[in-house]
N, C-alpha and C positions, 0 to 999 in steps of 0.2 A: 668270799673267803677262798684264798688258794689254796691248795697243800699240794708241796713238793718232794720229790721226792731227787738224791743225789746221790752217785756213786762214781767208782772209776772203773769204767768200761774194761772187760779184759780182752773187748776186740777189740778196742781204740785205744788203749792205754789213755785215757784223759778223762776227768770228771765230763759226767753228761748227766742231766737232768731233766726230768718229766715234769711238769705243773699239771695240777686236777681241778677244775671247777664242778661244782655240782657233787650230787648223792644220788642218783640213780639215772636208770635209763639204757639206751643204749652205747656204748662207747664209739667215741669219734674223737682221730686222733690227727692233729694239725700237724703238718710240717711247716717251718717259718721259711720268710725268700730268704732269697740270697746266701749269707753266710753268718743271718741274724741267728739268736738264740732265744728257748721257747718263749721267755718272755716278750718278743716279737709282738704279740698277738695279744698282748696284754698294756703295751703300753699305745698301740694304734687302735684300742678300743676296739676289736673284731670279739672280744672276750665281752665286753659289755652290750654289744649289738646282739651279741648268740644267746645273752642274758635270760629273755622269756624260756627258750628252750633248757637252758640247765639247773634254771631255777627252779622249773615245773618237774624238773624228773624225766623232759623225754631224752635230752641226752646226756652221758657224763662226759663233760668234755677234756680235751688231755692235749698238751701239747710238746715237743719235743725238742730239744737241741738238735741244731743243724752241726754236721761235718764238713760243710762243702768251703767253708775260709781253707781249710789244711789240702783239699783235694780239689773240682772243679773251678774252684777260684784262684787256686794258688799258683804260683811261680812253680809249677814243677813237672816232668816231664810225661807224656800224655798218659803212660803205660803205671806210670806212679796216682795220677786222679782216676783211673778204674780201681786203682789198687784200695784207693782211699773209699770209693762209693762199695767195693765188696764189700770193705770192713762195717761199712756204713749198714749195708743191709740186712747183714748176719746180726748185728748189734741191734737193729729193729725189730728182727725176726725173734732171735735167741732171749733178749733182755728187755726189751721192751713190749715185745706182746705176753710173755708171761707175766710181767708187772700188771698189765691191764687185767688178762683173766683173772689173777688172783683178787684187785680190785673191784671189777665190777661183774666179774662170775664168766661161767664158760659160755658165751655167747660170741658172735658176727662181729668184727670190727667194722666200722667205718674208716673211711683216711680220706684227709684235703689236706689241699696247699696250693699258693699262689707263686705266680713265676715259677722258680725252681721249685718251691716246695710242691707245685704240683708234678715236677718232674718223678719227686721221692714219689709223692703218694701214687700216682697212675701204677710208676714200677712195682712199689709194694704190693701192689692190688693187683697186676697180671704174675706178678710171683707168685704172689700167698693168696689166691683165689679159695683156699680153702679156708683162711681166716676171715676173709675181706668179703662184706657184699654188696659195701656201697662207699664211691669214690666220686669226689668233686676237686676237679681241677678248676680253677680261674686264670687267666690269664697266660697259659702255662710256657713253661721252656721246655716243650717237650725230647727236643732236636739236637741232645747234647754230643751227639757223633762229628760234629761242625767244632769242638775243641778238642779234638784228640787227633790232629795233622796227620789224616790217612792211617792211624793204628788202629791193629786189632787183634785182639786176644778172647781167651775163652771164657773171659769173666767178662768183657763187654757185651760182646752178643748175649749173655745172661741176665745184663744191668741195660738189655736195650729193647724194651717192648716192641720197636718197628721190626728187630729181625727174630724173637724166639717166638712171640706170640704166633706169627702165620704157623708155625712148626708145630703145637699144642696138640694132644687129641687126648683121646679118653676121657678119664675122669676129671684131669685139670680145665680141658677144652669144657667139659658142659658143667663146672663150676665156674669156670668165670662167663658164659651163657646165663648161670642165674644171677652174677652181679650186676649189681647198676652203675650205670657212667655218667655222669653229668660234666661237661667241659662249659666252661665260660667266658664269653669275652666281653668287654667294653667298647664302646663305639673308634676311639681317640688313643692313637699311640700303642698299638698294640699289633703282632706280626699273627696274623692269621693262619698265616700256612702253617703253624705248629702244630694249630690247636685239628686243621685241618686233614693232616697226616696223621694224627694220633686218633682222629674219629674214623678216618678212612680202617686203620688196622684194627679200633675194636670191631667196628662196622662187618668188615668181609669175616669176621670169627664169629659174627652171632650172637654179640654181649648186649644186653638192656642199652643203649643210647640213647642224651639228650645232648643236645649242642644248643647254646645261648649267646645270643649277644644283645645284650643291654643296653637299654636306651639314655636312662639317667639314675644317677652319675653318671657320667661316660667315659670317663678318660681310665687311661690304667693307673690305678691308684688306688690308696684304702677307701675313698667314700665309695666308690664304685664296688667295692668288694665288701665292704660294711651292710649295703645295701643287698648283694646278691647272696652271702653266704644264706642269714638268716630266713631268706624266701626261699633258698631250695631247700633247708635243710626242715624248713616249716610244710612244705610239700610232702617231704619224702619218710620224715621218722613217725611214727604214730606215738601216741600217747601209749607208753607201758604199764603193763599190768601188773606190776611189783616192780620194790626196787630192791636190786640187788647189796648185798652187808659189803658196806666200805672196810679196807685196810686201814689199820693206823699210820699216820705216818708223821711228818714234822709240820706245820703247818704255818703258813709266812702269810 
């Protein structure tokens, strides 16, 4: 059973929607690829693979509407797709993680995502390191400074983990020190150097890191990621000791 939830964003001006599987645990929140929408992950079956885990209560799983059709994929000019991914992040930050605490209580989020979506999730989790303590990218497009033709502004460097994170210290630096990283690859079809650069930078800051790459399935694709979400996610969350009182909401 899903339950969604829908509104119109007043940082994106456009409906954007969350889906919930499960009643308790700890929350973890997908971003879908590309320019898909939460149900993404629901119709390639990664909702039915993570099944053991939300059915048992260790996680509540959550997934998100993508922004990037309007911004990194769009026809529009480079300083307009940062402009898109601010809105994008503030609108995670501001509306969509309070939707979760109220849901599933004031706890850690979790965040993944594939290809792009693991772009979202990495960034969410060296931003909000105080929300976030555990991040699984698969496959990821970490490297999005390669579509913005030589621009930069002060919201890039802030939406670009390769250049704010070396800068961190204090309290953010040794909160995202106690986060965990997990990056993923597939054997077949998949550009390494992404996943390689984004482990180099959590790597020199000190954060929990694992690096993977899979043997079967292999290719980049959903069997390969069907297979890997639910094994590290079965590694990493423990079995919960209460579940937290779900929100009402409309339920599809």
């Amino acid at each position: 059973m899903r339950t969604t939830w829908t509104w119109k964003s007043p940082h994106l001006d456009i409906d954007m929607s969350v889906g919930r599987w499960g009643y308790g645990g700890k929350p973890f929140l997908l971003f879908p690829t590309g320019g898909a929408d939460f149900l993404d992950v629901e119709r390639f079956r990664l909702v039915d693979a993570l099944s053991p885990l939300w059915e048992t209560g260790r996680i509540k799983l959550y997934s998100v509407d993508s922004a990037c059709r309007r911004g990194w994929l769009a026809d529009i000019a480079p300083h307009q797709k940062v402009q898109w991914q601010a809105r994008y992040s503030r609108f995670v930050e501001t509306e969509v993680f309070p939707l979760l605490e109220y849901d599933a209580g004031p706890q850690e989020v979790g965040v993944g995502g594939i290809s792009l979506g693991a772009y979202q999730a990495w960034t969410t989790a060296t931003r909000r390191p105080d929300r976030v303590d555990l991040c699984v990218g698969l496959s990821g497009t970490y490297l999005m400074g390669r579509r913005l033709e030589g621009h930069w502004d002060e919201d890039w460097y802030f939406h670009d983990p390769v250049q704010f994170v070396p800068g961190l210290s204090g309290e953010p630096l040794s909160q995202l020190q106690r986060s965990q990283f997990v990056l993923g690859l597939g054997e077949r079809y998949e550009n390494p150097d992404y996943t390689h650069v984004a482990a180099g930078v959590l790597g020199r800051a000190g954060a929990k890191l694992t690096q993977l790459r899979w043997k079967a399935p292999a290719g980049h694709d959903w069997p390969t990621w069907r297979t890997m979400f639910p094994a590290i996610l079965d590694h990493l969350v423990p079995v919960p000791t209460q579940t937290a009182p779900g929100l009402p909401a409309s339920a599809s």
